[in-house]
N, C-alpha and C positions, 0 to 999 in steps of 0.2 A: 167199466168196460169188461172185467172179468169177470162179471157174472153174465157177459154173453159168449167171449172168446174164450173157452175151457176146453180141453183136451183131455181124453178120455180113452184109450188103449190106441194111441196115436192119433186119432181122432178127433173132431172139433165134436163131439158128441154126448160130452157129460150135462149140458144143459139139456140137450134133449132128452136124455134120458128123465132129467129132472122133472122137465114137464109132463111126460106121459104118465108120472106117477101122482102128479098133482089134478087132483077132480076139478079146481078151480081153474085151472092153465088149459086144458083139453076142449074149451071150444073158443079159444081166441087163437089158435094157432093150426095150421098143415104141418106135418112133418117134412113131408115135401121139401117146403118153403125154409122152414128152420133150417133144412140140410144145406140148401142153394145159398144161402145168409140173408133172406126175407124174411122181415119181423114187421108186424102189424104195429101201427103205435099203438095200440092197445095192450098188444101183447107186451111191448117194452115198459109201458107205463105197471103195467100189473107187475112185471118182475122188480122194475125201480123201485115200485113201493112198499114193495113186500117186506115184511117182517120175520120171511123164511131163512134161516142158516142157509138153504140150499142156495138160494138169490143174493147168499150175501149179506142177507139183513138189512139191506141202504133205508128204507123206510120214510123212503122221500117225499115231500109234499107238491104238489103239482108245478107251482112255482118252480122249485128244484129240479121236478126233470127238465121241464121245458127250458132249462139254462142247460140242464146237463146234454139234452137235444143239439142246441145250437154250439157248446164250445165243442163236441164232437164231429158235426157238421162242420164247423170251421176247419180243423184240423185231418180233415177226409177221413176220419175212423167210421163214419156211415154217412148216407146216402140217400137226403129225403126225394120219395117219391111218391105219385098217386098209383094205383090201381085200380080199375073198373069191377067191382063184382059182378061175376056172371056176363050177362046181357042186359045190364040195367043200368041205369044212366046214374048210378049211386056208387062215387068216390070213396074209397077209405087212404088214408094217409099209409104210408107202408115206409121201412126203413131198409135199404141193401148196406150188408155187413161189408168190404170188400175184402178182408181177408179172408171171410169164411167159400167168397167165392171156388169153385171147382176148375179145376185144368180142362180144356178143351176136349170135346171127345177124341179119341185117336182116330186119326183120317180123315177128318174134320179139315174146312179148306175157309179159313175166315178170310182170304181175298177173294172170295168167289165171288163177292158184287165187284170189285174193282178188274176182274177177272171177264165180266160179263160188259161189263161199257167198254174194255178194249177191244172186247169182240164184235160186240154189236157196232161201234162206232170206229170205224179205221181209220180216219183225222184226230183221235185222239190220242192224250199225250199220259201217260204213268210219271206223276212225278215224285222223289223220293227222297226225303231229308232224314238225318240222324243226328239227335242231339247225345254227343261221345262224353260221356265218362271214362275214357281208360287210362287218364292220366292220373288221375286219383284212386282211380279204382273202389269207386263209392257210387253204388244205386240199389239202394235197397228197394226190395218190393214193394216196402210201403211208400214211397218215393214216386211209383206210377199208380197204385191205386190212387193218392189223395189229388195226383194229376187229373186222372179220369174224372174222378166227381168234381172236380172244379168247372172242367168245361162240359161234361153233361148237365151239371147245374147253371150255368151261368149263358150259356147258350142261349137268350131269349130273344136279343135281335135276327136271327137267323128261323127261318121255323124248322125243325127237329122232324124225324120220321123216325124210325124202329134203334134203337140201339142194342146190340147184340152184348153183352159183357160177360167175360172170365176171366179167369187168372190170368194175368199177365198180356189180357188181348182186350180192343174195343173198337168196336163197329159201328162206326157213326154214321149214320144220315142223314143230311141237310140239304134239303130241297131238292134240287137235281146234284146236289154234292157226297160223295163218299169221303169220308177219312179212316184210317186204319191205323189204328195204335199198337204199338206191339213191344211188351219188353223182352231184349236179349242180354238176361244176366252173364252168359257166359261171354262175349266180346264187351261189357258194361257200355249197353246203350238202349236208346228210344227210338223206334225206328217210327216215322208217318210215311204215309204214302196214302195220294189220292190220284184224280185223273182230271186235267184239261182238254174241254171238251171246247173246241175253236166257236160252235153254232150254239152251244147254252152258255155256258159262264169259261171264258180262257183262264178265269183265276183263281181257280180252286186252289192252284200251287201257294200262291198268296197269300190267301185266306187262310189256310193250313199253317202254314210257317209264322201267321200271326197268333192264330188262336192256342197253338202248341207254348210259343214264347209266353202269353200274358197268361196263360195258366203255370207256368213255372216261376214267371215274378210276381206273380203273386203267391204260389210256394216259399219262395225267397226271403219272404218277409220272416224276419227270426233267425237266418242261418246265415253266419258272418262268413263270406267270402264266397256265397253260393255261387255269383254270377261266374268264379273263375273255376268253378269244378268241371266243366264241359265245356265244349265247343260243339257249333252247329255246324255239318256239314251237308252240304250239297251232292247229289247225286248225277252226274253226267254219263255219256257215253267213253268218255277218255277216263274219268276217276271221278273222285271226291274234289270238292273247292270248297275252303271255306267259307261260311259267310260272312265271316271280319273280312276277308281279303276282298269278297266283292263287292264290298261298301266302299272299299280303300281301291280300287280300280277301275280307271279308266278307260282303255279301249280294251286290254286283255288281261286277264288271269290266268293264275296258274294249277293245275290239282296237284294234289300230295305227292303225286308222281311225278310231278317236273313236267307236267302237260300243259300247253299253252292252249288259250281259249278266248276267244271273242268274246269280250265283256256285254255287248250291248244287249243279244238273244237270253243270256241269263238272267242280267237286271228286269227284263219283261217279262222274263218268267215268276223270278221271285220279291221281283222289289218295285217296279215304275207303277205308279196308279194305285197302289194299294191304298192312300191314305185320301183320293176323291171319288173313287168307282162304285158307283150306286148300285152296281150289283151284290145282290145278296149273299153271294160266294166271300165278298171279302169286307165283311161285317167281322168287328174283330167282339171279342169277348164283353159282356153285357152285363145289364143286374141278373139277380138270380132268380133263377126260373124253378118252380116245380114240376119235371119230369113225369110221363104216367108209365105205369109198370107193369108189363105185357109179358108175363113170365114164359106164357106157350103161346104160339100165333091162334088170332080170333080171327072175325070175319071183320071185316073194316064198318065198325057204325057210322050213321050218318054224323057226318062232323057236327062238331056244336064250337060255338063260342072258347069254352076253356078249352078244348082240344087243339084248338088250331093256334094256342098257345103253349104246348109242349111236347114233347116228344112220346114216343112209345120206346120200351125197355123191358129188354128179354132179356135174362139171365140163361144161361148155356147149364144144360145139366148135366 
């Protein structure tokens, strides 16, 4: 992994430098893309194998990467995707680094789709959950990237539209469904938020609060005592409520603030139906899918078969 995450006068930039001086490296790779943390598996395979000091010398045999591929895919250190060449219906495999991802532009509004279905639709609902780390005070970054790739990978029963991704944020689109991911290291938490929409799917809330959970138990796997480092909370108009408390409640709960609240409107928001509603909103987490990789927006081609199998993903520059 360190012959792709390298730092370079503060910089994730001493691999690139690397390759621009390598004749052999300069037509498997954009700069561009190198800066964003998109690598071509070609490009990855060529530096694996290499025999260069500058690469590390790994000197791997194909066998070797494609293990070395998949136990770093496992672990969210990268992020297999397809990309469309050009306007051409010819796929290349492509890999997103997520550390080497970039911060947000400044003034940059990543709720602006959740922003646009409260506006356009006035029966609809903003709902808002936070899974809290501030008892431990443990969320490292790499903690929400390997989140992210879990469920932009695994996402195949739902079908996918554009995924926006940066540092510490993700824009998901599922069908008529938005989610928004967003980490706040400074209050140690994970915030979602999407919108129920009463005339297309009311369960987006649902869907959300599942597909967040099974992409963190399945994080969990390896880290003793994960499940007790956070608590999920709920967002209402009177405060937060937990969600242990509104499993454990029957006609009313309470928020953090000693606020009482009618159990029954919440349970329908976040909990009744989720586990028989044939809506596509509350499809919880799936096998794994290959993603396609839409670094700049294109014009929309005619769907085909694989497409309407994965998603489109843009990287934020």
């Amino acid at each position: 992994m360190s012959s792709i995450i390298r730092e370079h006068a503060g910089e994730h930039s001493q691999l690139l430098h690397c390759l621009k001086q390598d004749k052999h490296a300069i037509p498997l790779f954009k700069e561009a893309d190198v800066k964003q943390g998109v690598f071509t598996g070609v490009l990855l395979e060529y530096i694996w194998s290499s025999n260069k000091k500058e690469y590390k010398a790994l000197n791997a045999r194909p066998d070797e990467i494609e293990a070395l591929k998949r136990i770093l895919e496992h672990f969210g250190l990268i992020c297999r995707v397809r990309r469309q060449r050009g306007t051409s219906n010819v796929f290349e495999e492509c890999f997103i680094v997520p550390a080497l991802l970039a911060n947000p532009p400044p003034g940059s509004h990543p709720d602006a789709r959740i922003r646009d279905l409260l506006t356009d639709f006035p029966d609809a609902q903003e709902c808002v959950c936070r899974w809290d780390f501030s008892k431990g005070k443990w969320l490292p970054q790499y903690l929400f990237e390997r989140l992210v790739c879990t469920i932009v990978t695994s996402c195949s029963a739902v079908h996918l539209g554009e995924v926006v991704l940066a540092r510490g944020m993700a824009d998901i689109c599922a069908g008529d469904l938005v989610l928004l991911l967003c980490l706040h290291p400074e209050s140690w938490c994970i915030e979602a938020r999407t919108v129920n929409d009463p005339e297309g799917c009311p369960h987006a809330s649902q869907w959300m609060l599942q597909v967040v959970q099974a992409g963190l138990n399945k994080i969990a796997d390896g880290i003793p005592n994960f499940g007790e480092a956070y608590h999920v909370l709920l967002k209402t108009e009177k405060g937060d409520v937990e969600l242990s408390q509104l499993h454990r409640g029957q006609k009313r709960v309470f928020t953090t603030n000693r606020r009482a609240l009618r159990a029954t409107p919440l349970k329908a928001m976040w909990l009744d139906g989720s586990d028989d509603c044939e809506a596509a909103c509350c499809s919880a987490v799936a096998q794994p899918n290959v993603p396609i990789l839409s670094p700049t927006p294109t014009p929309n081609p005619a769907p085909t078969s694989t497409m309407l199998q994965a998603p489109s993903v843009r990287v934020v520059e």
